[in-house]
DOKE-739011 format. One line per field, with one value per residue (C-alpha): residue in three letters; x, y, z negated. Coordinates in nm, 4 decimals, padded with zeros to 6 digits. Each point is the difference from the previous one (the first is absolute). Layout:
# DOKE-739011
residuo ala / ...
u X / ...
v Y / ...
w Z / ...
This chain:
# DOKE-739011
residuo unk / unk / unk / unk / unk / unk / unk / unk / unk / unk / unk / unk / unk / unk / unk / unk / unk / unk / unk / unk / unk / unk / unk / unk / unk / unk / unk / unk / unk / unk / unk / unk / unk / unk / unk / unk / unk / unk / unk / unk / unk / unk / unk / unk / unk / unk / unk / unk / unk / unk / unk / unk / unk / unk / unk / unk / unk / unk / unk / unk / unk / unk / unk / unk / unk / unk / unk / unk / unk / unk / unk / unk / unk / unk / unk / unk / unk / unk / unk / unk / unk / unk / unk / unk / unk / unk / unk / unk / unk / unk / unk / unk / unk / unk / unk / unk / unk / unk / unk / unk / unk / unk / unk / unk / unk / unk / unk / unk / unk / unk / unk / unk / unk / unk / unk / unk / unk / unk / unk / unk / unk / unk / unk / unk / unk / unk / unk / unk / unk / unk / unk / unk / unk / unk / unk / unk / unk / unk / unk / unk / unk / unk / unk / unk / unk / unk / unk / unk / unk / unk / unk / unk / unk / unk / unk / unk / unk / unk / unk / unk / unk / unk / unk / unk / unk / unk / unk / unk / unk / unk / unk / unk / unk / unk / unk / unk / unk / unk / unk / unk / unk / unk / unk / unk / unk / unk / unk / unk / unk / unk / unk / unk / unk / unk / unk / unk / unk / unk / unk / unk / unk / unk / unk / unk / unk / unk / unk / unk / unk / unk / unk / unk / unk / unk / unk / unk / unk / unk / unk / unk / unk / unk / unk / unk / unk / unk / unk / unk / unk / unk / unk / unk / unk / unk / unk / unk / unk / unk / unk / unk / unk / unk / unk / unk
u 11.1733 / 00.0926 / 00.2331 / -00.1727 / 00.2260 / -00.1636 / 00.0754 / -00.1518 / 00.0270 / -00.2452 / 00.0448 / -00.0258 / 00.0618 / -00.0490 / 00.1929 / -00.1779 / 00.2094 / -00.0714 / 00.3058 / 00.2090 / -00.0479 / -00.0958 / -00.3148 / 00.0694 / -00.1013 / -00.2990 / -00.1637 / -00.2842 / -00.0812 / -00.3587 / 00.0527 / -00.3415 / 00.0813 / 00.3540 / 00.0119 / 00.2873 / 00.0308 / 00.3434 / -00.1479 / -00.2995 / -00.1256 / -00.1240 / -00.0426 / -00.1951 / 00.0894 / -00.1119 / 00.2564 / -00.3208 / 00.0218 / -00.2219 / 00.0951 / 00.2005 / 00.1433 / -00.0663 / 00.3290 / -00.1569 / -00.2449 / -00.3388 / -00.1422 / 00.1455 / -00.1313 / -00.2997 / -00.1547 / 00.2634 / -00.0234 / 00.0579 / 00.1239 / 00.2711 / 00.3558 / 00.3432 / 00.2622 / 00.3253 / -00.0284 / 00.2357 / 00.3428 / -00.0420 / -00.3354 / -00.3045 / -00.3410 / -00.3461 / -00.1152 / -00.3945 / -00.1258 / -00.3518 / -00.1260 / -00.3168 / -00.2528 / 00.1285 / -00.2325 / -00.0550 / 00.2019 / 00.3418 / 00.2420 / 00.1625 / -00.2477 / 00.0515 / -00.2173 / 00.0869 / -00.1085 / 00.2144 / -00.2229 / 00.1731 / -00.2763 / 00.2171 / 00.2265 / 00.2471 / 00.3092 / 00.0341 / 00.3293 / -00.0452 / 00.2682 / -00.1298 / 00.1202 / -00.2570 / 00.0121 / -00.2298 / -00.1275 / -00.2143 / -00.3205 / 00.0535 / -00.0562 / -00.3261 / -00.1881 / 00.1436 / 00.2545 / 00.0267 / 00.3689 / -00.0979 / -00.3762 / -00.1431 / -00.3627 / -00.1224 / 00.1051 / -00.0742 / 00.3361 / 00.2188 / 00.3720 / -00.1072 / 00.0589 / -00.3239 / 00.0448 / -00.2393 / 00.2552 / 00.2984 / 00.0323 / 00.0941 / -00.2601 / -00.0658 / -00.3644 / -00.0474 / -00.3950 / -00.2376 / 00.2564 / -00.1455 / 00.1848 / 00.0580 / 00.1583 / 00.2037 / 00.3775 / 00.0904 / 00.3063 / 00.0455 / 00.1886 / 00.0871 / 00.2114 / 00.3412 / -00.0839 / -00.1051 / 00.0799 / 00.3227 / -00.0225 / 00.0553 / -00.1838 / -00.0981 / -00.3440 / -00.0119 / -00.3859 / -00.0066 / -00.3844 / -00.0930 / -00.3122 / 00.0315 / 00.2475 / 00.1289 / 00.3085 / 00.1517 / 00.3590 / 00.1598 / 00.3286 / 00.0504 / -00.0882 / -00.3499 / -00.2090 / -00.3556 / -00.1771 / -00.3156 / -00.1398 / -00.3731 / -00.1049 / -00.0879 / -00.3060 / 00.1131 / 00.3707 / -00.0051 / 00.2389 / 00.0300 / -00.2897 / -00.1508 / -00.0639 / 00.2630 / 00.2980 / 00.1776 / 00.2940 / 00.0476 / -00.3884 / -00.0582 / 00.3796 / 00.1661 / 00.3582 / 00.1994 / 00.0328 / 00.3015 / -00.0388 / -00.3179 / 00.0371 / -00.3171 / 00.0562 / -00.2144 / -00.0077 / 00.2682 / 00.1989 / 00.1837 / -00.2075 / 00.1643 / 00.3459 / -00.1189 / 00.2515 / 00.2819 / -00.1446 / -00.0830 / 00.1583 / 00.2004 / 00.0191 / 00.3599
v 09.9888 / 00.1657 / 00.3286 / 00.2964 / 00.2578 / 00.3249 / 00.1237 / 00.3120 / 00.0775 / 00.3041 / 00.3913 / 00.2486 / -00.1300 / 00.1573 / -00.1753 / -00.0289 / -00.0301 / 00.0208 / -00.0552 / -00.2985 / -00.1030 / 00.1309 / -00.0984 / -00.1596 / 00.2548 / -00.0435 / 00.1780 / 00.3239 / -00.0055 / -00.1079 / -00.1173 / 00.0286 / -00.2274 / -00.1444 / -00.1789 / -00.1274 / -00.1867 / 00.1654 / 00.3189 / 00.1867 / -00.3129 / 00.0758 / -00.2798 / -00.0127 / -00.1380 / -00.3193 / -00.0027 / 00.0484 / 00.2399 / 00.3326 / 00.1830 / -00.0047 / 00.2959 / 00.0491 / 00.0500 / 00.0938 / 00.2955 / -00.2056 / -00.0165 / -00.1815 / -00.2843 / 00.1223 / -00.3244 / -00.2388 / -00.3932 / -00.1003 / -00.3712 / 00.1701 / 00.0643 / 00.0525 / -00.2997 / -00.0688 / -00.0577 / -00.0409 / 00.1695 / 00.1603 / 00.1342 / 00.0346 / -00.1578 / 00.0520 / -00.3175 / -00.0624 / -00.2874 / 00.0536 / -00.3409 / -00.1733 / 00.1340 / 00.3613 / 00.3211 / 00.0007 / 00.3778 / -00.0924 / 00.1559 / 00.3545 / 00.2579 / 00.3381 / 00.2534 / -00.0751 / 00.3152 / 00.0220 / -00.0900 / -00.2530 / -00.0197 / -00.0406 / -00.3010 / -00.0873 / -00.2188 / -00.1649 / -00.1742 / -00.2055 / -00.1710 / -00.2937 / -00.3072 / -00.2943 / -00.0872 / -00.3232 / -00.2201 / 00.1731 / -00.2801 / 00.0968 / 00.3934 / 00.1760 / -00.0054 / 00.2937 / 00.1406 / 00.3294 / 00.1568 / 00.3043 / 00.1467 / 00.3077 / 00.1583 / -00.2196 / -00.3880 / 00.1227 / 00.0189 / -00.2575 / -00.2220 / -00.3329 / -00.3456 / -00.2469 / -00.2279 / -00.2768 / -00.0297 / 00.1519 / 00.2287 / 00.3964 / 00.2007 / 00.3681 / 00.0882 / 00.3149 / 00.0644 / -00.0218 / -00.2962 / -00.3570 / -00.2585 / -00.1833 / 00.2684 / 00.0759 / 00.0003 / -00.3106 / -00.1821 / -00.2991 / 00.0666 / -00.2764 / -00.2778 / 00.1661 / 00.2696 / -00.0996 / 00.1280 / 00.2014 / 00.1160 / 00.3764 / 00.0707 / 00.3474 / 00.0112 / 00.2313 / 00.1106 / 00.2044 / 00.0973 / 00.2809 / 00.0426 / -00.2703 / -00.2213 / -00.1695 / -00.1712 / -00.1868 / -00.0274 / -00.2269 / 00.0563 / 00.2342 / -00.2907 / 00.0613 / -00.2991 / 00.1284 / 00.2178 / 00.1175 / 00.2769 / -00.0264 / 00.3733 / 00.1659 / 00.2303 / 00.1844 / -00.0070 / 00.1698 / -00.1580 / 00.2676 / 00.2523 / 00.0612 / -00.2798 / -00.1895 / -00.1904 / -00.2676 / -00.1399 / -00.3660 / -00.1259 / -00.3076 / -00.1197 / -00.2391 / 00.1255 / 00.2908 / 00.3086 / 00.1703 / 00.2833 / 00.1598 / 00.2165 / 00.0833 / 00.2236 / 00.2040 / -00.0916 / 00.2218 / -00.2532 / -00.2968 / -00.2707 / -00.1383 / -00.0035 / -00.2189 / -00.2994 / 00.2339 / 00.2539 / -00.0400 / -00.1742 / -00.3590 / -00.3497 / -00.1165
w -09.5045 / 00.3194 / 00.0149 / 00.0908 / 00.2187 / 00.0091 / 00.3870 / 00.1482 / 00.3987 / -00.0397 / 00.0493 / -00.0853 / -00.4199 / -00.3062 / -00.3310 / -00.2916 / -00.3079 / -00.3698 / -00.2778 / -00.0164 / 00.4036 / 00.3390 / 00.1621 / 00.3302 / 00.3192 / 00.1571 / 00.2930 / -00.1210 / 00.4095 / -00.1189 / -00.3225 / -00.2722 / -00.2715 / -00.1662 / -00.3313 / -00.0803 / -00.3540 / -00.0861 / 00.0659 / -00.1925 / -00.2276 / -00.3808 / -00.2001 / -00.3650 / -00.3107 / 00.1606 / 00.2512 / 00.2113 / 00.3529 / -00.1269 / 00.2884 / 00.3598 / 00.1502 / 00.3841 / 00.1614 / 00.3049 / 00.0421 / -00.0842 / -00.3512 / -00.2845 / -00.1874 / -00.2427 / -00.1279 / -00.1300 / -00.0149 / -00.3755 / 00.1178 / 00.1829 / -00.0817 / 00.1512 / 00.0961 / 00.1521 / 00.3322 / 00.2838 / 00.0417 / -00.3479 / 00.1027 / -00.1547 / 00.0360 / -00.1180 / -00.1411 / 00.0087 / -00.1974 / 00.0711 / -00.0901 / 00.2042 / -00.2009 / -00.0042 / 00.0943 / 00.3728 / -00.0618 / -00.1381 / 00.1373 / -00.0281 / 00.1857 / 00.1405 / 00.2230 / 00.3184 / 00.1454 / 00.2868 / 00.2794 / 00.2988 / 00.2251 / 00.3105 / -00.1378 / -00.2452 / -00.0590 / -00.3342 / -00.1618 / -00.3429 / -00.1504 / -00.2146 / -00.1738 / -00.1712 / -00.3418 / 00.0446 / 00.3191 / 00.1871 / -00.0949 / -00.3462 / 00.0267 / 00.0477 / 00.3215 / 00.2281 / -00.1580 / 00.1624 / -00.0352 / 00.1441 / 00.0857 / 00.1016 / 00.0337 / -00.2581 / 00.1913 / 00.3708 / 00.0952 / -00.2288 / 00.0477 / -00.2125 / -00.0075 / 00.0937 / -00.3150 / 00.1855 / 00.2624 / -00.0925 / 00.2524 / -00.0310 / 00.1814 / 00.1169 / -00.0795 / 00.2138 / 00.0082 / 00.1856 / 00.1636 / -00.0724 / -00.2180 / 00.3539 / 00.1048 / -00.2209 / 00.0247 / -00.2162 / -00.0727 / -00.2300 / -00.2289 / -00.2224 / 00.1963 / -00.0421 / -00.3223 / -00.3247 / -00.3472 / -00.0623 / 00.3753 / 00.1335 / 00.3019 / 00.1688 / 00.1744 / 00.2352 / 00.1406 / 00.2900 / 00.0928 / 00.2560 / 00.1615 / 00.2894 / -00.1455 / -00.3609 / -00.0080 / -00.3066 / -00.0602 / -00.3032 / -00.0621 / 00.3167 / 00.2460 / 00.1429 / -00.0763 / 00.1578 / 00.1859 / 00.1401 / 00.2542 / -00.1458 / 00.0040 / -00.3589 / 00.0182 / -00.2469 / -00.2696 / -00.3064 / -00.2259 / -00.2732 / -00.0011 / -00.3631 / -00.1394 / -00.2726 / 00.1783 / -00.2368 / 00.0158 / -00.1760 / 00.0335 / -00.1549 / 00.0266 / -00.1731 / 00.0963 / 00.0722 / 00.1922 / 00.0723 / 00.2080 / 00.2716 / 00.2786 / 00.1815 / 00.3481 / 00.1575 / 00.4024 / 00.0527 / -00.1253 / 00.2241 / 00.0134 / 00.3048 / -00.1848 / -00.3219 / 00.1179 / -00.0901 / -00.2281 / -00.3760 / -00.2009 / 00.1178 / -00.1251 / 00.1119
């Protein structure tokens, strides 16, 4: 498994920190959602993720996934896992309101490892998704490929990038979705992979309807930052966090 090294080049930062250790400092220039599985998780008798705090100013998690549950991950960090097997609800996945409406662009980072090939898991497994699917970071299970679904954008035109030659199971990576009005770039492990300047009629990533975070994954989810378009999309080689 590769090392993750949590590295932030963005200001103005605000630390988050709960007892035993100090969340890393990330930029609030823009900032709507941050989970962070050291932070804000409530688990059930189960061992199963009933609730996850919203480190950022958005809304917390209201609809928990009973399949999920916390793991080690990383540099003594924690991960969501999500075994949400191929026959699982369409829905699993922890939900909240995402009533923060980003109709002007957004910037997404998702840190995510695999727990099984990606041929084995469910068709589109979404690690993050807004508005009910029309804006969505997943991986194409038919061809392996991670992909930024950013309605009313065509699959063709989708920012793609496959995925599965160099990172199987046990891998870290970051995915990093960057969609604004006139252009949608994709960045995996801060090195932009793809890009497109096919103009969006409309974004609205995270009006009123349920957002989820873990749909249909077999694997797991460390942390999610979701930006407003304040934040720098054309610095997301050397912001975020860093694979050395």
């Amino acid at each position: 498994m590769r090392r993750q090294l949590l590295m932030w080049f963005l200001l103005p930062a605000v630390a988050i920190s709960t007892a035993g250790r100090a969340a890393a400092q990330i930029s609030s220039n823009g900032l709507v959602d941050h989970f962070d599985a050291d932070f804000g998780v409530t688990t059930g008798a189960e061992g199963d993720v009933t609730a996850w705090t919203n480190q950022g100013p958005g809304n917390d998690v209201t609809v928990a996934d009973q399949n999920s549950s916390v793991v080690a991950g990383p540099n003594g960090q924690s991960m969501i896992r999500f075994p949400n097997p191929d026959t699982t609800s369409d829905e699993a996945g922890l939900q909240y309101d995402g009533s923060v409406g980003l109709e002007s662009g957004y910037t997404a980072f998702v840190v995510m490892r695999l727990t099984n090939p990606i041929f084995l898991g469910k068709n589109f497994p979404r690690m993050l998704r807004t508005t009910n699917d029309a804006q969505a970071i997943f991986i194409r299970q038919s061809d392996e490929q991670v992909e930024v679904k950013s309605n009313p954008v065509p699959y063709g035109s989708r920012v793609q990038f496959d995925y599965s030659p160099t990172y199987g199971v046990g891998d870290v990576a970051i995915l990093t979705a960057a969609v604004m009005p006139n252009r949608r770039r994709l960045f995996f492990n801060g090195v932009e992979v793809d890009s497109n300047d096919d103009p969006v009629a409309s974004i609205d990533a995270h009006a009123t309807d349920t957002a989820e975070i873990g749909n249909r994954v077999q694997g797991d989810i460390g942390t999610v930052w979701l930006y407003d378009a304040t934040a720098p999309a054309t610095d997301c080689k050397t912001t975020g966090p860093q694979l050395p």
